[in-house]
C-alpha positions in Angstrom: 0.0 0.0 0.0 1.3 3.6 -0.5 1.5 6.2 2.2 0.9 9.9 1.5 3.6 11.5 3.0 3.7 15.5 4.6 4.4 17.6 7.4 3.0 20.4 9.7 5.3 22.7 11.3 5.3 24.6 14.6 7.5 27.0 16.4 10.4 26.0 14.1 9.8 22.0 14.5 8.6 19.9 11.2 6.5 16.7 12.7 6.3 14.3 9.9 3.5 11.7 8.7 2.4 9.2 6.7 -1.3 9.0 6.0 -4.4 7.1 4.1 -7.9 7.0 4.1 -10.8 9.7 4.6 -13.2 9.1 7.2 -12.6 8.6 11.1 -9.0 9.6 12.6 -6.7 7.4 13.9 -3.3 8.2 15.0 -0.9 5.5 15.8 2.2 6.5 17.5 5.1 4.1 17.3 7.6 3.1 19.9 11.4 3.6 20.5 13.6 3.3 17.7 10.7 2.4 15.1 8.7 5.4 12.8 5.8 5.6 11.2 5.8 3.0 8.7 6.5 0.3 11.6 2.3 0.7 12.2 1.8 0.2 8.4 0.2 -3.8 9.0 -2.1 -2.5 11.8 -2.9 1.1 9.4 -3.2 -0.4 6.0 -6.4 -3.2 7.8 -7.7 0.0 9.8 -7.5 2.6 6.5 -10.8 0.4 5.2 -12.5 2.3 7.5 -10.7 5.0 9.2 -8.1 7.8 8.1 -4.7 6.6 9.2 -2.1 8.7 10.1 1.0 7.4 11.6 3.7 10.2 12.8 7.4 10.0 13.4 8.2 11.1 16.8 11.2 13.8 17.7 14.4 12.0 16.7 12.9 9.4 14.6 12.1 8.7 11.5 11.8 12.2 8.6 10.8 14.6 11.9 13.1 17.2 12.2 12.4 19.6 15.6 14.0 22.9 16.0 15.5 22.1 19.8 16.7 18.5 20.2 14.8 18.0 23.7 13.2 15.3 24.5 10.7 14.0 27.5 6.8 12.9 27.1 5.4 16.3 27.5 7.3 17.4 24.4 6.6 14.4 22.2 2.6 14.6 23.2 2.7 18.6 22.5 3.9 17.0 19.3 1.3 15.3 18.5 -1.4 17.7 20.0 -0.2 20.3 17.7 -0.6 17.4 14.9 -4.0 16.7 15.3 -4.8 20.7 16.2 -3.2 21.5 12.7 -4.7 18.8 10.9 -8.4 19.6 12.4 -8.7 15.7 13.8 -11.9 16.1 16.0 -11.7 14.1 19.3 -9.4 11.2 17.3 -8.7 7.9 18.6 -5.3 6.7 19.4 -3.1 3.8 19.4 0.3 3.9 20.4 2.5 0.9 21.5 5.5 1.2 24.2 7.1 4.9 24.2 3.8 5.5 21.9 1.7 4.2 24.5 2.9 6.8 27.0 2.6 9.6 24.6 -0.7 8.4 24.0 -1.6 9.0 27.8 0.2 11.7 28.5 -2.2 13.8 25.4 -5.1 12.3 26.9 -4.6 13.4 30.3 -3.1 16.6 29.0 -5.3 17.4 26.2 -8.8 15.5 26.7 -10.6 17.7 24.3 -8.7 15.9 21.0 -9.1 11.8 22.4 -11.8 10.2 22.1 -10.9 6.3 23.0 -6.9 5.3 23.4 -5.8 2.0 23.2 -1.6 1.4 24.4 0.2 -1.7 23.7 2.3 -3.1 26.1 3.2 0.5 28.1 5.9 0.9 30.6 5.1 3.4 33.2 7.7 3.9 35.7 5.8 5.1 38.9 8.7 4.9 41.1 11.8 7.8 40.9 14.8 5.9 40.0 18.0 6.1 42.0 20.7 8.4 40.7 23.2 5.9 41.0 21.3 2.9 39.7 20.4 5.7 36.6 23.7 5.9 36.1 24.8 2.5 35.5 22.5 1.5 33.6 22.7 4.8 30.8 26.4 2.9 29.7 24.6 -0.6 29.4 21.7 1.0 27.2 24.1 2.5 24.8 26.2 -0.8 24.6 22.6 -2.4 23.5 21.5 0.3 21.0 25.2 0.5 19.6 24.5 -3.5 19.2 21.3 -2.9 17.5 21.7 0.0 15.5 25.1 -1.7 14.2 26.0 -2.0 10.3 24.2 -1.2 7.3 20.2 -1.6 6.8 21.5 -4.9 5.4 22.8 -6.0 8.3 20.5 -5.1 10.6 18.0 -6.7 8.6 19.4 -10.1 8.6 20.4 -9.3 12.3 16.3 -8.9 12.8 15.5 -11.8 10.9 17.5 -14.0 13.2 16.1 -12.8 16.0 12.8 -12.7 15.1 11.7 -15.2 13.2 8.0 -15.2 13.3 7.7 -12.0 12.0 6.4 -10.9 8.3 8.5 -9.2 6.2 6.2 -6.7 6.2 7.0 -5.9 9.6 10.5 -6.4 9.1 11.3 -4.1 5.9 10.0 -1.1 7.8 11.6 -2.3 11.5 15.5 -2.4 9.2 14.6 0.9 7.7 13.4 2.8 10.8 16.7 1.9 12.6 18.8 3.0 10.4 17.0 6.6 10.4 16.8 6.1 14.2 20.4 6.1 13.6 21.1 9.1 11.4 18.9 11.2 13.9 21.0 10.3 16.7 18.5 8.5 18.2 20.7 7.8 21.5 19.9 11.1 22.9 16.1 10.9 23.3 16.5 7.6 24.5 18.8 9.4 27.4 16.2 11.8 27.3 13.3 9.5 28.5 15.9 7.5 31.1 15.9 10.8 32.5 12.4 11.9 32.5 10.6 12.3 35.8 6.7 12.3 34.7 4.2 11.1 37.4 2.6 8.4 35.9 -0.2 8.0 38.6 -1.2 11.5 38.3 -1.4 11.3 34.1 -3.2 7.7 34.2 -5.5 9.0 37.0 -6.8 12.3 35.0 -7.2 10.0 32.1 -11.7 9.6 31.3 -11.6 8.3 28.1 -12.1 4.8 27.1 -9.2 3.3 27.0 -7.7 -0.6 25.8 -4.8 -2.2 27.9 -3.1 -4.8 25.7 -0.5 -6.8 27.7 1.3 -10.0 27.0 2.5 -13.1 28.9 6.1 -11.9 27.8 6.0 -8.5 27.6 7.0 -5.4 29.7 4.2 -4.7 31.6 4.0 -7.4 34.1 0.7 -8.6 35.5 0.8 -6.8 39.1 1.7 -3.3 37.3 -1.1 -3.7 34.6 -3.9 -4.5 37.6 -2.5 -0.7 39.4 -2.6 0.4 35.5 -6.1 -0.5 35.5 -7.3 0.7 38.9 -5.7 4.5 38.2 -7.3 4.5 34.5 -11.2 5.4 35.4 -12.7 3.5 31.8 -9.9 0.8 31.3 -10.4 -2.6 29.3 -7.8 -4.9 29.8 -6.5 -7.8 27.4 -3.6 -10.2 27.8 -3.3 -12.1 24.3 -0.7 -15.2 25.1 2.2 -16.0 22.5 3.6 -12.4 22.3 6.5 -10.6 23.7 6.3 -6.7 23.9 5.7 -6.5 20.0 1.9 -8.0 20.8 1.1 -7.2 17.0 4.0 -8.2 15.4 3.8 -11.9 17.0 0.0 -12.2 17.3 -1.2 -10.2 14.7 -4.6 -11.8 14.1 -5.6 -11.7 18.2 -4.5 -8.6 18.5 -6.6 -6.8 15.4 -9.6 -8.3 16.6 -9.4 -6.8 20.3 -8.5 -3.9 18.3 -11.6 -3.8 15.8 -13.6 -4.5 18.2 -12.8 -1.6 20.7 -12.6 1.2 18.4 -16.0 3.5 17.1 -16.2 3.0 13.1 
């Protein structure tokens, strides 16, 4: 499927999109080290019915920002001003991981543009980390995003391929290609940026009213006892735990997790 690809700018800062469809918004924001194009499976199913539009956060993908900062509250004022520019009336979201956050953080922040939010495997850190603990583990991070971002797209294609081997190419083609703009962008400093964010993530999940779908794995991130205080902060929250899946629940159970989708979201 082709993507229509464009921009909207604000205060210096170009946010960049893919898009398809005509009808009902949906924005899908992707997670760390991914863009866009890394929601195209889950976007080209939904475009049948909905407009699409899938963003490249700050230091990702073709965005380019005027002031390389990086936190939640920046990368939701990104995509508030998005769907502010773009006249999207009260749109539904989907975001997975870092998406997932940014996701709840614009519907605690900015209620008046979500209608329903649905967050794939989130990790919401409600505890302050320890300075020194923070600090050895910033080393270890960028040892394992030297290791994945290593080599040409080519070799960290066959490099995801090995590791995993369940998923379609058409999740793969994208996954290769994001990381090696992840890469160009310097990707390593927003990821620094987020280890060093301090949001309260009890206060955002609590001010959250909207509908909202909680998909969690057996292997994934967000372990059962954090997705049960997830669920008691989150006034309107629907939980599923689809089996078989790590934290990329639509990558590895693609089928399960479109029809939890389909069914939550208003045609």
């Amino acid at each position: 499927m082709e993507w229509k690809s464009d921009y909207i700018e604000y205060d210096g800062n170009k946010i960049h999109y893919f898009h398809s469809g005509n009808k009902n918004p949906i924005v899908l924001l992707h997670g760390v080290t991914d863009n866009g194009l890394c929601l195209s499976p889950v976007a080209e199913k939904l475009s049948e019915n909905f407009l699409t539009i899938m963003p490249d956060a700050r230091g990702h993908g073709l965005t380019d920002v005027s002031q390389k900062i990086f936190s939640y509250e920046v990368m939701a004022k990104d995509i508030a001003m998005l769907i502010q520019n773009l006249n999207l009336e009260k749109s539904q979201i989907i975001g997975h991981s870092m998406g997932a956050a940014v996701a709840s953080f614009i519907a605690s922040k900015y209620p008046e543009l979500v209608s329903r939010i649905i967050l794939e495997d989130p990790y919401f850190r409600f505890k302050k980390t320890n300075k020194i603990l923070k600090g050895l583990a910033k080393p270890l991070i960028k040892l394992g995003m030297k290791k994945m971002l290593g080599g040409s797209y080519e070799k960290i294609l066959k490099r995801g391929r090995k590791q995993n081997p369940t998923w379609s190419e058409d999740e793969m083609l994208p996954w290769a290609e994001s990381k090696v703009l992840f890469k160009e962008n310097d990707g390593k400093k927003l990821v620094m940026g987020l280890v060093d964010d301090e949001t309260e993530w009890k206060e955002i999940l609590s001010n959250i009213n909207c509908p909202t779908l909680l998909i969690t794995s057996d292997k994934g991130m967000t372990k059962d006892d954090k997705t049960r205080e997830i669920v008691e902060l989150i006034k309107n929250c629907k939980w599923v735990k689809i089996e078989g899946a790590g934290h990329n629940i639509r990558r590895e159970q693609y089928k399960r997790y479109m029809e939890e989708v389909q069914d939550f979201l208003v045609p």
